[in-house]
C-alpha positions as CSV (number, residue, x, y, z in Angstrom):
1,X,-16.3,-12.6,6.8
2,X,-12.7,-11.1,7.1
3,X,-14.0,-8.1,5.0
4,X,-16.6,-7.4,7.6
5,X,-14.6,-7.6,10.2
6,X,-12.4,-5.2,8.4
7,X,-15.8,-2.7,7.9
8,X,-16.7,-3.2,11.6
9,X,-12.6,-2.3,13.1
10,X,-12.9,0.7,10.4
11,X,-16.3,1.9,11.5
12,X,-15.6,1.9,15.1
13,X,-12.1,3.8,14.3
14,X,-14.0,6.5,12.9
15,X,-16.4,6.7,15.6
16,X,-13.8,6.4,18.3
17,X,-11.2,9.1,17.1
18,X,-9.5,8.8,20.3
19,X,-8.0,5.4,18.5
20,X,-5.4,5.8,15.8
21,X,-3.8,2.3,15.9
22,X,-4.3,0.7,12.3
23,X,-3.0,-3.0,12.4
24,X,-1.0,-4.0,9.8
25,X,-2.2,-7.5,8.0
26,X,-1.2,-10.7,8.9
27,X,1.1,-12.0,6.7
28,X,1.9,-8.6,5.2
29,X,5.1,-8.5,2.9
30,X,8.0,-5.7,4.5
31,X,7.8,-2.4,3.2
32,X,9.5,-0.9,1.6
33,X,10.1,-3.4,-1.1
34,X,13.8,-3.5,-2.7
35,X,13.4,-6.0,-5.3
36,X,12.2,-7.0,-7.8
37,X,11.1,-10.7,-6.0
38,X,9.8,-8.4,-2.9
39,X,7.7,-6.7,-5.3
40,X,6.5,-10.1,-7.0
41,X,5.7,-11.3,-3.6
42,X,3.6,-8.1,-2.6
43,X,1.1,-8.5,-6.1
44,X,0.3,-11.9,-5.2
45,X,-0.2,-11.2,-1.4
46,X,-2.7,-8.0,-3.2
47,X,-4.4,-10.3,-5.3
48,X,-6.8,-11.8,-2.5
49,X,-8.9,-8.9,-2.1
50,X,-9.3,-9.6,1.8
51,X,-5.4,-8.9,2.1
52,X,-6.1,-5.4,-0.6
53,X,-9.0,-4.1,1.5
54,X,-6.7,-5.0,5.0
55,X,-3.5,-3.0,3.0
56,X,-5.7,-0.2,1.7
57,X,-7.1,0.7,5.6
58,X,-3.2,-0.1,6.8
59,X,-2.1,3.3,4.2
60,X,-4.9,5.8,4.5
61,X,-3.2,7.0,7.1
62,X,-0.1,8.5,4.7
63,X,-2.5,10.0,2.8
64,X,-2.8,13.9,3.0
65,X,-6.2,15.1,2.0
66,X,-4.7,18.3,1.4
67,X,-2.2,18.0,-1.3
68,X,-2.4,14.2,-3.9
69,X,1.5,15.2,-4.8
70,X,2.2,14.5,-0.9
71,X,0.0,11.6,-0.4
72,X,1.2,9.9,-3.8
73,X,4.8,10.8,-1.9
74,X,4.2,9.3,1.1
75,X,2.9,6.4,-0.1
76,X,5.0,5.4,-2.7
77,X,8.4,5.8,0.3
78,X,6.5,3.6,2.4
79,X,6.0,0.9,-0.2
80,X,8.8,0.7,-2.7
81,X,12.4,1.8,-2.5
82,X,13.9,4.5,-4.4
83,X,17.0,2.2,-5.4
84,X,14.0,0.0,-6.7
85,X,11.7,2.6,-8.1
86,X,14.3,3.8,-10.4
87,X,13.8,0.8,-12.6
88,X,10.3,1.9,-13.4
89,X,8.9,4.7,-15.6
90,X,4.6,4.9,-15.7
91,X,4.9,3.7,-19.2
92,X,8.1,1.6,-19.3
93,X,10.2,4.7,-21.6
94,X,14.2,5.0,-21.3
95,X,14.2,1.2,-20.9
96,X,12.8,1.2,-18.4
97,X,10.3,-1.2,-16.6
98,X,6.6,-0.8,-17.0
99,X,5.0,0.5,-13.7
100,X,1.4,1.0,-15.4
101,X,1.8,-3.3,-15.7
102,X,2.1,-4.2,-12.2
């Protein structure tokens, strides 16, 4: 039901492009994360797909259909910190964490 909802408030968005108010989900972990427990906290809240679809509408807007670099940019400030993202590599080299296995 929730996802449908979700479709229908989507839907009429894009049919009413007067409206760009996205609501955020309930129960939705503050961003940006700066810790490692913050970032714990937002995979589980992810793992329902209800809360993934809600998140997913909730960042399109940061994306910039012109350029991935900039959307992957924006995206990434608005969800994790860089005091926090320093911690990571994509495959875990330098000794650093895995961010591939979140």
């Amino acid at each position: 039901m929730d996802i449908c909802i979700m479709s229908q408030e989507k839907l009429n968005r894009l049919l009413s492009s007067e409206e760009k108010v996205v609501k955020k989900p309930q129960n939705f972990p503050a961003l940006p994360v700066n810790t490692m427990t913050q970032l714990h906290a937002l995979e589980q809240f992810l793992a329902d797909d209800n809360n993934l679809s809600a998140i997913s509408l909730y960042l399109a807007r940061y994306i910039d259909s012109t350029s991935i670099e900039n959307s992957v940019r924006k995206l990434l400030t608005k969800i994790i910190t860089n005091n926090l993202a320093q911690k990571f590599s994509f495959q875990g080299r330098k000794s650093k964490l895995k961010f591939e296995s979140l």
